[in-house]
C-alpha positions in Angstrom: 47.2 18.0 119.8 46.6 20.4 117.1 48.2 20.1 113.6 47.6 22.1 110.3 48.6 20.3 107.5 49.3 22.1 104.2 49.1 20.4 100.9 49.1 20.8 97.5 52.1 22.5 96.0 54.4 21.8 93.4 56.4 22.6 90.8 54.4 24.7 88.1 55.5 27.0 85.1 54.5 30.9 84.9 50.9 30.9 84.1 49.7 28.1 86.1 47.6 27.3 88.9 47.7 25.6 91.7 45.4 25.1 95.0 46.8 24.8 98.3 44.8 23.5 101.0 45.3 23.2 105.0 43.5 20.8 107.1 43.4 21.2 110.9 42.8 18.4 113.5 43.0 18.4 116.9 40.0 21.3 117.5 38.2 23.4 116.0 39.1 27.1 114.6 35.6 27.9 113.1 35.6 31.0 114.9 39.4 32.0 114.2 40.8 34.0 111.3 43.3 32.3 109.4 45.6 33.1 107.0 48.0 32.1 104.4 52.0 33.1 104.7 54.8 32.6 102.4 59.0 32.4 103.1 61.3 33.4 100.5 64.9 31.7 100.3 66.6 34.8 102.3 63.4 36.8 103.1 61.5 37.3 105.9 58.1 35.6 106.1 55.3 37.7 104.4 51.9 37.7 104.7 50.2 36.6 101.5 46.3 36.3 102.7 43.5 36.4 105.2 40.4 35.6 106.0 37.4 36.2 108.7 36.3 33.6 111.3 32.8 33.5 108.9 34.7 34.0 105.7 33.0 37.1 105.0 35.6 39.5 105.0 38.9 38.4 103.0 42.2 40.5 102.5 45.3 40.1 100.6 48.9 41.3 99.5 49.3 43.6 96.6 51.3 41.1 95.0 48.6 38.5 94.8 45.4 40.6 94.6 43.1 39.6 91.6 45.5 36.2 91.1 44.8 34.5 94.4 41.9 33.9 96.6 41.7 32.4 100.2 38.6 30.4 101.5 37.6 28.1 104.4 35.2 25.1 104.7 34.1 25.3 108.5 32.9 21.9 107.9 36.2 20.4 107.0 38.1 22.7 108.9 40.0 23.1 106.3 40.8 26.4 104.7 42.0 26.8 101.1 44.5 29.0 98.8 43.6 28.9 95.1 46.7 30.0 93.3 45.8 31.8 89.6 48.2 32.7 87.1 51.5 32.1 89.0 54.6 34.1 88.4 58.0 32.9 89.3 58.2 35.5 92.2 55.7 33.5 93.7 57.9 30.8 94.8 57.9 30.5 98.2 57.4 28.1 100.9 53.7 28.6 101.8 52.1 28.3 105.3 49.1 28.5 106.7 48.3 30.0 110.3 45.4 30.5 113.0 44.9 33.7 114.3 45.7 34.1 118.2 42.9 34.2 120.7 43.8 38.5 121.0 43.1 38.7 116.9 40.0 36.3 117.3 38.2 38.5 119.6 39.1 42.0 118.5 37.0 43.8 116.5 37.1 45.3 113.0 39.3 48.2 113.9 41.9 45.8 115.7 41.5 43.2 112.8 41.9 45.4 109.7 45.1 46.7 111.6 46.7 43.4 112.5 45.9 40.6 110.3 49.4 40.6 108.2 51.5 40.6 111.2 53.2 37.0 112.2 52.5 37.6 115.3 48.9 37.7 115.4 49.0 34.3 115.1 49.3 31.2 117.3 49.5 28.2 115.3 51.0 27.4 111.8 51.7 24.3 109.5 54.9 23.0 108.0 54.4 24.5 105.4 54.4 23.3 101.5 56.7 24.6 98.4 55.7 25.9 95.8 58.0 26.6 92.9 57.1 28.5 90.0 59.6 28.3 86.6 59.7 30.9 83.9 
């Protein structure tokens, strides 16, 4: 059975950081994109961060560029979400996702086009909160 696990948030104050990591089990997603989403009380889930099946190629939200960045350990199959100078509109419930089998196997066109939609991918964790005061 396959499970991603998210861990490491908290409750931090503006200006922190904080590194989020999720940990697969049940096979292995070395050559699947993954990505990092995050759900608002009230709002819709938004993508936050992605990355290539290699970890060569990474891409993020405006919000977050320059403060956050996204990496994976194919040997842990584990990737990671390090979490720089927080601001209270990062507070969010924070999952992480595998990209479907369609985003796996597309190619850089299809990718660069489709990596922030939800529904690009197939599985995703239960998520962890992060809670950032002022």
């Amino acid at each position: 059975q396959v499970q991603l696990v998210e861990s490491g948030g908290g409750t931090v104050q503006a200006g922190d950081s904080l590194r989020l990591s999720c940990a697969a089990s049940g096979r292995t997603f070395a050559s699947y994109p993954m990505g990092w989403f995050r759900q608002a009380p009230g709002k819709q889930r938004e993508f936050v961060a992605a990355i290539t099946w290699n970890g060569g190629t990474t891409y993020y939200a405006d919000s977050v560029k320059g403060r956050f960045t996204i990496s994976r350990d194919h040997a842990k199959n584990t990737e990671y979400l390090q979490m720089n100078s927080l601001k209270p509109e990062d507070t969010a419930i924070y999952y992480c996702a595998v990209g479907s089998e369609r985003l796996s196997r597309s190619g850089r066109e299809y990718y660069s086009g489709n990596y922030a939609r939800v529904e690009e991918y197939d599985y995703w964790g239960q998520g962890t909160p992060v809670t950032v005061s002022s």
